[in-house]
N, C-alpha and C positions, 0 to 999 in steps of 0.2 A: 164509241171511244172518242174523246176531244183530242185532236189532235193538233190544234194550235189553242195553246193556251195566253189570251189576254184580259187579261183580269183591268177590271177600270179603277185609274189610277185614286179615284176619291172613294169607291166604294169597301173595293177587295183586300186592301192592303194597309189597314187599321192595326194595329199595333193591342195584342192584349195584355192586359196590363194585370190583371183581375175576375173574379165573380162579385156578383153582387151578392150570391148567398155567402161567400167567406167572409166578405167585407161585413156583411152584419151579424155575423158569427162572431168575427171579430171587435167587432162596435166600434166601428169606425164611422164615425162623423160624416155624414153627406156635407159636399159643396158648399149645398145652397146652405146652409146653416151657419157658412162663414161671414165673417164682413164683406159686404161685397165694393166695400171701400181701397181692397187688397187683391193684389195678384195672384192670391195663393186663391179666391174664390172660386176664379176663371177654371181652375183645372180639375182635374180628379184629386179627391183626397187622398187617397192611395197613394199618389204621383209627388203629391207637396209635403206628405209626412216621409216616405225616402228621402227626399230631396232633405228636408230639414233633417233627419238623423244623422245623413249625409254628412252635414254640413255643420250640424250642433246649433242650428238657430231655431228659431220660433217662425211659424206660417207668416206674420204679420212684418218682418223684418225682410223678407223676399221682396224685393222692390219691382224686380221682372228677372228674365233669363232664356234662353234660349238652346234649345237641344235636339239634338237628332236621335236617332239608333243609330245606332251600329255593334255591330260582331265584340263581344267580349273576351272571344276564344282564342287563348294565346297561339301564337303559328306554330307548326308542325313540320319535322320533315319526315318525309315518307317514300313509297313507294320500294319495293323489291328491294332494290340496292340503294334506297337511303337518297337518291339523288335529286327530288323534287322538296321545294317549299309548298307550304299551303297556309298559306295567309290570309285576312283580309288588308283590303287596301295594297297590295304591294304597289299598284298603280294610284301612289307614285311614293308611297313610302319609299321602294327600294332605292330609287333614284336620291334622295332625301339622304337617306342616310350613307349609300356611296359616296354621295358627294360631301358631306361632313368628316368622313372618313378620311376622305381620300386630300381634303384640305389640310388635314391633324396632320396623316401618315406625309407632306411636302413640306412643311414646317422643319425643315434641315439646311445645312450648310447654303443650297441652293436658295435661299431665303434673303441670305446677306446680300447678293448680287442679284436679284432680279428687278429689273428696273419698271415691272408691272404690280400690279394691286392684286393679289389673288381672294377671292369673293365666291359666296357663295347665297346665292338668294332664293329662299323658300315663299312661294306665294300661296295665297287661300284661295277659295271660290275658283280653280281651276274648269273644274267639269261644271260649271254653271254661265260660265263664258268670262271670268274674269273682271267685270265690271261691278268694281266694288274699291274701296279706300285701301282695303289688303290685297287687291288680287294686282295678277298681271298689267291689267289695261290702266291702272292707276299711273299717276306719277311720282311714288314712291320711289321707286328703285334711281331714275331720273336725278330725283331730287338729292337722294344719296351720292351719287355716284358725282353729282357736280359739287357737294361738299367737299371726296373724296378726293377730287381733280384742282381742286382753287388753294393755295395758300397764299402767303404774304407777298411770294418773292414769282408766282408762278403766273402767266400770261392771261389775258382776260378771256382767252379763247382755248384754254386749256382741256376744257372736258370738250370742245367739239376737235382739238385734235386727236385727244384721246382714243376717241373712237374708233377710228376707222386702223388704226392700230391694233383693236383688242381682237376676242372673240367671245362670244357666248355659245355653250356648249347648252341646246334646252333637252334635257334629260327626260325624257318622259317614258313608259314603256310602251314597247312595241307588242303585236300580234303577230307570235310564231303560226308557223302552220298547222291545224291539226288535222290528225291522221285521217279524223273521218270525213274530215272538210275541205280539202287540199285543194280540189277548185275554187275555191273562193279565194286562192290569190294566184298572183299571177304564176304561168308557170317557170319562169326563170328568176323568179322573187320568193324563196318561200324562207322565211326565216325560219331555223330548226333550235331545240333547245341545245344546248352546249358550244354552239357553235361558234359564237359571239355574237361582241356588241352589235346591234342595226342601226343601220343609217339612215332614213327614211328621205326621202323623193317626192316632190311631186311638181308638175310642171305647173299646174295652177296655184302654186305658192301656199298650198297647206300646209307644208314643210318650208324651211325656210332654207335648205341648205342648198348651195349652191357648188360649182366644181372647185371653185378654192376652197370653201371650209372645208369640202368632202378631204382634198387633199391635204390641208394643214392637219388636220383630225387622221387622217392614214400615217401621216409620219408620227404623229404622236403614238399611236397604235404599234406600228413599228418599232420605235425606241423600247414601247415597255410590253412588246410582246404579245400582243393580244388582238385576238384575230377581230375582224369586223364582216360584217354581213351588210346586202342592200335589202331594200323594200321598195318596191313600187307597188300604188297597186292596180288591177286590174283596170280596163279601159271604160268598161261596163258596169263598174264599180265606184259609190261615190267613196268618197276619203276624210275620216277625222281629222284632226289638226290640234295643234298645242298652243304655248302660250311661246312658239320660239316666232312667226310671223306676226305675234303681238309686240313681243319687245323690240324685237328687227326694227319695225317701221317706227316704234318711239324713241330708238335710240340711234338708230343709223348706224347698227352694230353691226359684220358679220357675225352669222349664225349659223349652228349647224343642230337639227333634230335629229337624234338619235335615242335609245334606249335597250335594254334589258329584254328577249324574247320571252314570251309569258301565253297563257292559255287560261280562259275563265275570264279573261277582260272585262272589269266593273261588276261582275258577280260577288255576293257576299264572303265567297270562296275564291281567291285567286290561287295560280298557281305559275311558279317557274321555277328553274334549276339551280342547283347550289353552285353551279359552275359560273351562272352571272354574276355572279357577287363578287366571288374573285377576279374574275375578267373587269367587272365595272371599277373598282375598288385599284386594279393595276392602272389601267385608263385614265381614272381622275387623278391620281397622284400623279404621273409621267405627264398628263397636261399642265397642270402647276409648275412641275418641273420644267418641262421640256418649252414647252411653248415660245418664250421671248427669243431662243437661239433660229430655234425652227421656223420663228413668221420672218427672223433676219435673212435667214440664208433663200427663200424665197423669193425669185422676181416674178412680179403679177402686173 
């Protein structure tokens, strides 16, 4: 019996697409019979006639294009009592769409008077390190954010005052503990599903959050009711990281990482509770809200 299964990453894990007996069942054109003048040459025919049905164009009008797999299968909720999702991506959909939510659900009264920018920024290429024109490590966000800070009448040093003002809340989700794994974190850290939001730690700055964001983020918590959880992890254990130590050092923002507790992290199949959602959803809105009272009445 194989009892560690690793499959190598260029051989095992091809992507089937077809037969070649269907395909010529079918009478479907080989490749090589295309112009090889054209984009569509390069690929399987199979591949570039979806793609054009897709699309209602001709092989020869595909100028280039770029695509992954992934999971088509809409999310599910499941289990005995209904209480778990099963998604793919929810790392970092979930985060994604809390947070769009939860911007809509603050757009009230509280709107008129707050004398901050409330933003919400989605990047690409996360789990690939960020180093990309869309992702994190760019200066996009940067470059936003001092259009957002300069007007006519507003000081030449406005977005670096800005800053140290604000917060960046980096959303990303977290790794609850499973039942059959509970060693692998530590034992006074183990984030549990329903339990709430996590705050994540780490003294080597893989997390970016520090004892003041932890505490501005607890009163927010506070206000709108929702519990929070830590994470650290084990001593003996190395530790992932997000894009919240990426913006930190670009922007000179406080920052705080936290997230959604989840089980199947980066599997085809994720899963976490229907309880986050609410919890996440209550969080993001009460931060928009709350915030500019909350960093006031704070001495640091």
């Amino acid at each position: 019996m194989n009892e560690k299964f690793s499959p190598n990453k260029e051989n095992h894990i091809l992507p089937v697409i077809s037969t070649c007996v269907q395909q010529e069942l079918d009478m479907v054109k080989p490749a090589s019979t295309l112009s090889g003048l054209d984009q569509a040459s390069k690929h399987s025919t199979v591949l570039v006639d979806a793609l054009c049905q897709q699309l209602n164009v001709e092989p020869e009008q595909i100028l280039d294009f770029e695509l992954c797999l992934a999971d088509t299968q809409p999310a599910a909720i499941g289990g005995a009592l209904d209480e778990f999702i099963f998604a793919p991506r929810l790392d970092n959909l979930f985060n994604a769409y809390c947070a769009i939510e939860g911007l809509i659900a603050s757009c009230n009264d509280t709107l008129k008077t707050d004398p901050n920018i409330r933003l919400v920024s989605l990047f690409d290429n996360e789990e690939v390190g960020s180093q990309s024109a869309q992702g994190a490590g760019s200066k996009f966000q940067e470059l936003v954010l001092r259009r957002l800070s300069t007007n006519s009448s507003s000081s030449v040093t406005a977005f670096e005052e800005a800053m140290p003002k604000s917060l960046l809340i980096s959303a990303d989700q977290a790794h609850a503990v499973h039942p059959n794994y509970a060693e692998k974190h530590e034992e006074n850290h183990r984030p549990g599903l329903h339990k709430g939001i996590v705050v994540k730690f780490n003294s080597n700055q893989k997390y970016a959050t520090t004892a003041i964001t932890a505490a501005l983020l607890r009163e927010v918590a506070n206000r709108a009711n929702v519990p929070l959880q830590d994470v650290v992890v084990r001593n003996d254990s190395t530790c992932g990281s997000t894009i919240g130590p990426i913006m930190s050092t670009r922007l000179g923002m406080p920052t705080i990482d936290i997230g959604g507790p989840q089980l199947s992290m980066h599997s085809i199949r994720e899963m976490c509770c229907t309880t986050s959602v609410q919890q996440a959803l209550a969080l993001y809105t009460g931060f928009y809200e709350n915030f500019p009272p909350i960093f006031a009445s704070m001495q640091m």
